[in-house]
C-alpha positions as CSV (number, residue, x, y, z in Angstrom):
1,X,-5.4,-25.0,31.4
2,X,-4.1,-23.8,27.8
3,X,-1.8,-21.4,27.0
4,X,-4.4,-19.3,26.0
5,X,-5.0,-18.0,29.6
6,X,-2.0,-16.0,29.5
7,X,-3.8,-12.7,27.9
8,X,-6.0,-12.8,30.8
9,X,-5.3,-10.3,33.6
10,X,-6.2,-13.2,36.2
11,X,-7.8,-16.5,35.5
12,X,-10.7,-16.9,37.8
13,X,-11.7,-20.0,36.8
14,X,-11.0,-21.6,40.3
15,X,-13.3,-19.1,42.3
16,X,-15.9,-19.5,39.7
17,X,-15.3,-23.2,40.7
18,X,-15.5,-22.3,44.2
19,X,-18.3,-20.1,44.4
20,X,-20.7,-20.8,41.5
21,X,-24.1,-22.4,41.3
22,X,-24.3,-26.0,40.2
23,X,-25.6,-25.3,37.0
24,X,-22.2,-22.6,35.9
25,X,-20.1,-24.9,37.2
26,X,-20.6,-27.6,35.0
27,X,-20.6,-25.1,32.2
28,X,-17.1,-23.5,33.2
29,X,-16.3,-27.8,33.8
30,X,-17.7,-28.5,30.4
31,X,-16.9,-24.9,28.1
32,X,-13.7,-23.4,29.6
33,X,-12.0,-26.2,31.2
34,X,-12.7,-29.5,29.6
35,X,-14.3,-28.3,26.4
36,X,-17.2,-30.6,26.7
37,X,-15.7,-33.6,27.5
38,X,-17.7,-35.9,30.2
39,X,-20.3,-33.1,30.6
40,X,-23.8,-34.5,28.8
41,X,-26.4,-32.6,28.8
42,X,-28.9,-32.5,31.5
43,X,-31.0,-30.3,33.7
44,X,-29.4,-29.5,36.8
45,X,-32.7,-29.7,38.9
46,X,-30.6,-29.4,42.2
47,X,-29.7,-25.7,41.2
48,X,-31.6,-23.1,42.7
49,X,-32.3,-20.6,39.4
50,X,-34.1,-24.1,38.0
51,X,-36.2,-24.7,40.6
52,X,-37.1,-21.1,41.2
53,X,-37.5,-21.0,37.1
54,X,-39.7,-24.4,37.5
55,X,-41.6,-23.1,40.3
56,X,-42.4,-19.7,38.0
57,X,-43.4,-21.4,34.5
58,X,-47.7,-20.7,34.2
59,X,-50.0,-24.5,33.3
60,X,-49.4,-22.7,29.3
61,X,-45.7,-23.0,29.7
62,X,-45.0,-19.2,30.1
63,X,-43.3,-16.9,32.0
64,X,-44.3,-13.5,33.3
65,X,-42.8,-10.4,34.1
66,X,-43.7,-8.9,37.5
67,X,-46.5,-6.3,38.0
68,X,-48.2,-4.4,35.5
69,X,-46.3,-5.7,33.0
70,X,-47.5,-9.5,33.8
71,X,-50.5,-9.9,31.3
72,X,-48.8,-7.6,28.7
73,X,-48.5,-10.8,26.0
74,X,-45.7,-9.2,24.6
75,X,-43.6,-9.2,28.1
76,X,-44.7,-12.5,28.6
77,X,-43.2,-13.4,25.3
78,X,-39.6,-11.6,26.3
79,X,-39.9,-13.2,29.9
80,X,-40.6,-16.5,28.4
81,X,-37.2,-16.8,25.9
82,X,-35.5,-15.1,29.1
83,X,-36.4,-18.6,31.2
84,X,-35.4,-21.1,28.0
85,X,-32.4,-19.6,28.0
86,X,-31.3,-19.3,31.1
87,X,-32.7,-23.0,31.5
88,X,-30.8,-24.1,28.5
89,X,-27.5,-22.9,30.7
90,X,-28.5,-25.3,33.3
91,X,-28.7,-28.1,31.1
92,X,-32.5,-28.6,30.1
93,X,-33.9,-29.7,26.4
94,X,-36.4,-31.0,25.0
95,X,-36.2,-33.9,27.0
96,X,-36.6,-31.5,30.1
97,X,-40.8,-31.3,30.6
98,X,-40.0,-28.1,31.5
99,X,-38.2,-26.8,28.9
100,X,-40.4,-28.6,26.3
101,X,-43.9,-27.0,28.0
102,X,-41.8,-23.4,27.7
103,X,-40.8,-24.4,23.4
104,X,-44.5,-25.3,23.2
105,X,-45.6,-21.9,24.1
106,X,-42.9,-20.2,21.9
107,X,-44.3,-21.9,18.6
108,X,-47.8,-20.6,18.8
109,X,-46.2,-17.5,18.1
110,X,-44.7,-18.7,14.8
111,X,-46.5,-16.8,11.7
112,X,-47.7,-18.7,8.9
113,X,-45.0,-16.9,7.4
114,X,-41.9,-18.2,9.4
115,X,-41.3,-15.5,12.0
116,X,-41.7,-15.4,15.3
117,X,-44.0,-12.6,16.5
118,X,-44.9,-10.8,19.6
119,X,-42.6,-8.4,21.0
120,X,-43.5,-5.4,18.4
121,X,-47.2,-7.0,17.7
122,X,-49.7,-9.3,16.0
123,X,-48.7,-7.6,12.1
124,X,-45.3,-6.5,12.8
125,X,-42.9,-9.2,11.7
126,X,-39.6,-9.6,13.8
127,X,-36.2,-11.2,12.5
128,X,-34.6,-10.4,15.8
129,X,-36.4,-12.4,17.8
130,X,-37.0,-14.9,15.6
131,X,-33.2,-15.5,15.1
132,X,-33.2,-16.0,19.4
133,X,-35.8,-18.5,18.9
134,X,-34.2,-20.2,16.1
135,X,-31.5,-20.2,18.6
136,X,-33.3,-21.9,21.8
137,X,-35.1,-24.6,19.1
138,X,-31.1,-25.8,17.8
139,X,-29.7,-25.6,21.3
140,X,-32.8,-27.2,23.0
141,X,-32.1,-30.3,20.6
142,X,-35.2,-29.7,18.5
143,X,-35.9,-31.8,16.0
144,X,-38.8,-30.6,13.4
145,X,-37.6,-29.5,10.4
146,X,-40.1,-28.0,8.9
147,X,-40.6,-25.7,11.9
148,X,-37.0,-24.3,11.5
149,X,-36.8,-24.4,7.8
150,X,-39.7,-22.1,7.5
151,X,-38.4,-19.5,9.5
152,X,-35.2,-19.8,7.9
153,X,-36.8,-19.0,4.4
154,X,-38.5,-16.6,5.5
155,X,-35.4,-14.9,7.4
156,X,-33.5,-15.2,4.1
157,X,-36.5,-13.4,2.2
158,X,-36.5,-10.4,4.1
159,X,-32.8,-9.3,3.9
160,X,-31.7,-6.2,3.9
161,X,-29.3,-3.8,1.8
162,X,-25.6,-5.3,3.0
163,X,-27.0,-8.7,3.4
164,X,-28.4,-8.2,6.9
165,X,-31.2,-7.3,8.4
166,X,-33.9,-4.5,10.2
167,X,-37.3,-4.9,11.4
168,X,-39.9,-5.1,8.3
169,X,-42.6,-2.6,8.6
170,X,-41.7,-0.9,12.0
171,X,-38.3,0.4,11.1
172,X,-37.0,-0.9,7.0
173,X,-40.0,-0.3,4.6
174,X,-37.7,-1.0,1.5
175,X,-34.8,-4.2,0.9
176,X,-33.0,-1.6,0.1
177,X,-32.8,0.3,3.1
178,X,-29.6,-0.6,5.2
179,X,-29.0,-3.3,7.7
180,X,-29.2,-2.8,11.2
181,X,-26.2,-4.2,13.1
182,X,-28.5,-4.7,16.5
183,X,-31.0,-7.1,14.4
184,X,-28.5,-9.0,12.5
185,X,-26.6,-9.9,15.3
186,X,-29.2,-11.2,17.0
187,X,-31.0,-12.8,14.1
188,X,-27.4,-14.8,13.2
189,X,-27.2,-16.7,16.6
190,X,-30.2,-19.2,15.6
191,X,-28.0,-19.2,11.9
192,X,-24.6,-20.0,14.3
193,X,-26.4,-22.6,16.4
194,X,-28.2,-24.5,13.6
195,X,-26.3,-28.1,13.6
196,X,-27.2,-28.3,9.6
197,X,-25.6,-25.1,8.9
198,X,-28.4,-24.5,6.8
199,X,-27.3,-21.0,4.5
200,X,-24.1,-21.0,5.4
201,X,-23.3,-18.9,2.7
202,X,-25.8,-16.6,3.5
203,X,-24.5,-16.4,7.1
204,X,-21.2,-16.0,6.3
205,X,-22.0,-12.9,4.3
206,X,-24.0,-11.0,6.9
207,X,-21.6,-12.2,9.5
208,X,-19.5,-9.8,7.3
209,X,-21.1,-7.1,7.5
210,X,-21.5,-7.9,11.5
211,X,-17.7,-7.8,12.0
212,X,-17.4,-4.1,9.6
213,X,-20.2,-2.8,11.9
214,X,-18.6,-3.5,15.5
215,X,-17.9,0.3,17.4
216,X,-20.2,2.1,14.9
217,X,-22.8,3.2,14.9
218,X,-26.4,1.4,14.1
219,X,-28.6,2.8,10.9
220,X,-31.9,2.9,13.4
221,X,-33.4,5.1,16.3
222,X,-32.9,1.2,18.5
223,X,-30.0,1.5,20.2
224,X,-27.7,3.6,17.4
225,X,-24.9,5.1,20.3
226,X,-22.0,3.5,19.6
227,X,-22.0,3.3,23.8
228,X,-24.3,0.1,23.3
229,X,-21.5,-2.2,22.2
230,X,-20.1,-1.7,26.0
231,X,-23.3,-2.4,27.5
232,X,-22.6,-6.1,28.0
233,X,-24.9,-9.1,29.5
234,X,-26.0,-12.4,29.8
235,X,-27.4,-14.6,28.5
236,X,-26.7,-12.4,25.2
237,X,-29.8,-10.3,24.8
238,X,-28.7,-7.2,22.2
239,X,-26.0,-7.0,20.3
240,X,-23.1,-6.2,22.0
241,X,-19.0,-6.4,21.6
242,X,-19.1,-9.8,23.5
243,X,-22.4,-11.3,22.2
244,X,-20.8,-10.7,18.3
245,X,-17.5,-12.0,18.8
246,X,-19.2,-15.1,20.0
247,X,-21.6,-15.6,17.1
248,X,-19.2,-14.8,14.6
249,X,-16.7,-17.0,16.1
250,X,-19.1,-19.4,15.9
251,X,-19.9,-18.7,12.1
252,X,-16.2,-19.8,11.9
253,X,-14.3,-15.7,12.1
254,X,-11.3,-15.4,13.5
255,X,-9.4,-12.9,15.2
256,X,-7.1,-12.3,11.1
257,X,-10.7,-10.1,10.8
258,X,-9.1,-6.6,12.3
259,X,-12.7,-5.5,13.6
260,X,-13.0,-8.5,15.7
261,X,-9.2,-8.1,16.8
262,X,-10.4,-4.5,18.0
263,X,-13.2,-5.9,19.8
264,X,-11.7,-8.9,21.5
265,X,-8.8,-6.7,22.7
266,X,-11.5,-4.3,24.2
267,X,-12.6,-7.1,26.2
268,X,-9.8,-7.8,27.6
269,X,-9.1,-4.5,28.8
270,X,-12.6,-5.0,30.4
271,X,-11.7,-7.6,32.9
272,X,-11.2,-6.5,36.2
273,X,-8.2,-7.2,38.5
274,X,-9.5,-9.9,40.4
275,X,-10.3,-12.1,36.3
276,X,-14.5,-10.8,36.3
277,X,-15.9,-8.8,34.0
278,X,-18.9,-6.6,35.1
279,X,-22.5,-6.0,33.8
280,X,-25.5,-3.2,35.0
281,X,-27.7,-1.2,33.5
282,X,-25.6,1.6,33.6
283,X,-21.4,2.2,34.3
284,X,-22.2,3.5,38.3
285,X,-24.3,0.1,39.1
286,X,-21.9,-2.5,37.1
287,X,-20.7,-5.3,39.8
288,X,-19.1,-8.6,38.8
289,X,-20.9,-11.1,37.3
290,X,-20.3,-15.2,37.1
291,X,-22.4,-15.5,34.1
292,X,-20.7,-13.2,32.0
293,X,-17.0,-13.8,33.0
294,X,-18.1,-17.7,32.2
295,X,-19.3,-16.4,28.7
296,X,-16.2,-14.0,28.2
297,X,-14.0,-16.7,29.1
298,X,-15.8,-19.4,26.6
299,X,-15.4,-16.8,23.4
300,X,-11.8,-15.6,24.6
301,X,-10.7,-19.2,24.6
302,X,-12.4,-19.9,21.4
303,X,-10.5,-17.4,19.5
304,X,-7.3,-17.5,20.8
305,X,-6.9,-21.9,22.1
């Protein structure tokens, strides 16, 4: 291991090792310890989240939430990029049937405008969750163009004041109503992941405005308490302290951006003793987590190997 291991607390890599699933440890093998050398990618059908994932998926490639929420399209929507990306952490593409049947139900909910709808509703566009998609498609390895390039132009169209974005309709009636730092973070990781680096420019200016958002506030009713940025998880869901230090990072910010200096030393601060770091819906419930230590560890390294 690198130096860069030193402003750790304790390096767990080797009980990650030790104790982890199949699947995270090839990631932590591949990510934290190699960095991606002799680590192709390929479902891990052995591990026990893909073949309880596998066993779950519906003949239309879906996923559904549990009880009453289970025909509520909209759940099965969230449930479904929940699966692709905890499958895409387990190795699966497009060359995965599984993960391919999953990407087939995702684009029927592609607009003829380029968004991805159907978590706020058939006429309520949504850049957030487009973004995420954006994000499975480029990490999934897939290759159609003009599926990606639409939703790209439209993402672009819809800015908001600052160079980021809200959600049209439900929440930003006007381009020149502000950004909201939830949305844009979440809408930059399909911009981050896109092998083309299609709008860079574009990225690099709302990544920006990202970094001079981090421990404030956001400009909407969604998630505005600054407590949000500590509510961590994975795989990266909202936008929080650790899911914006990756994207930006990956948008190529470093830690010479003071914000991200702030946030990447409050991570720090949140490992625990024994090298995890914690997630839970709420402070009282937080226990350690594999995932999320693997993902804290992959960003930390990236910003300070």
């Amino acid at each position: 291991m690198s130096d860069w291991t030193s402003v750790l607390k304790a390096n767990p890599s080797s009980s990650l090792l030790e104790s982890a699933s199949i699947g995270l440890k090839n990631r932590m093998l591949r990510d934290v310890i190699c960095s991606g050398d002799g680590y192709p990618e390929e479902p891990v059908v052995e591990d026990s989240v893909y073949k309880s994932i596998s066993r779950r998926q519906k003949p239309d490639g879906s996923w559904r939430e549990a009880g009453s929420k289970k025909n509520d399209e909209m759940w099965t929507f969230i449930a479904t990029l929940k699966s692709l990306y905890l499958l895409l952490d387990l190795g699966s593409n497009m060359d995965d049937e599984i993960f391919e049947l999953g990407v087939k139900y995702l684009l029927a909910f592609q607009s003829k405008d380029g968004d991805f709808r159907g978590v706020y509703g058939h006429d309520i566009p949504a850049p957030d969750y487009t973004g995420m998609a954006l994000d499975i498609l480029f990490r999934g390895n897939f290759d159609n163009d003009s599926v990606v390039e639409k939703s790209f132009d439209w993402l672009i169209s819809v800015r908001r004041k600052g160079e980021g974005w809200a959600i049209p309709a439900l929440r930003s009636k006007s381009k020149n109503d502000p950004s909201s730092h939830n949305v844009t973070g979440m809408v930059l990781r399909g911009f981050a992941s896109d092998p083309k680096k299609r709008y860079k420019e574009e990225a690099e200016k709302a990544g920006r405005l990202l970094a001079n958002c981090i421990f404030k506030p956001d400009k909407y009713p969604d998630r505005r308490g600054v407590e949000y940025w500590g509510k961590l998880a994975y795989p990266f869901w909202f936008t929080d302290a650790l899911s914006t230090l990756d994207v930006l990072s990956r948008l190529g910010f470093d830690l010479s951006v003071d914000e991200m200096k702030r946030a990447y030393n409050w991570i720090l601060k949140q490992q625990s003793e024994s090298g995890y770091w914690k997630s839970g819906p709420t402070r009282r419930e937080e226990k350690p987590d594999p995932w999320l230590t693997y993902a804290a560890l992959r960003t930390i390294k990236s910003l300070t190997d």
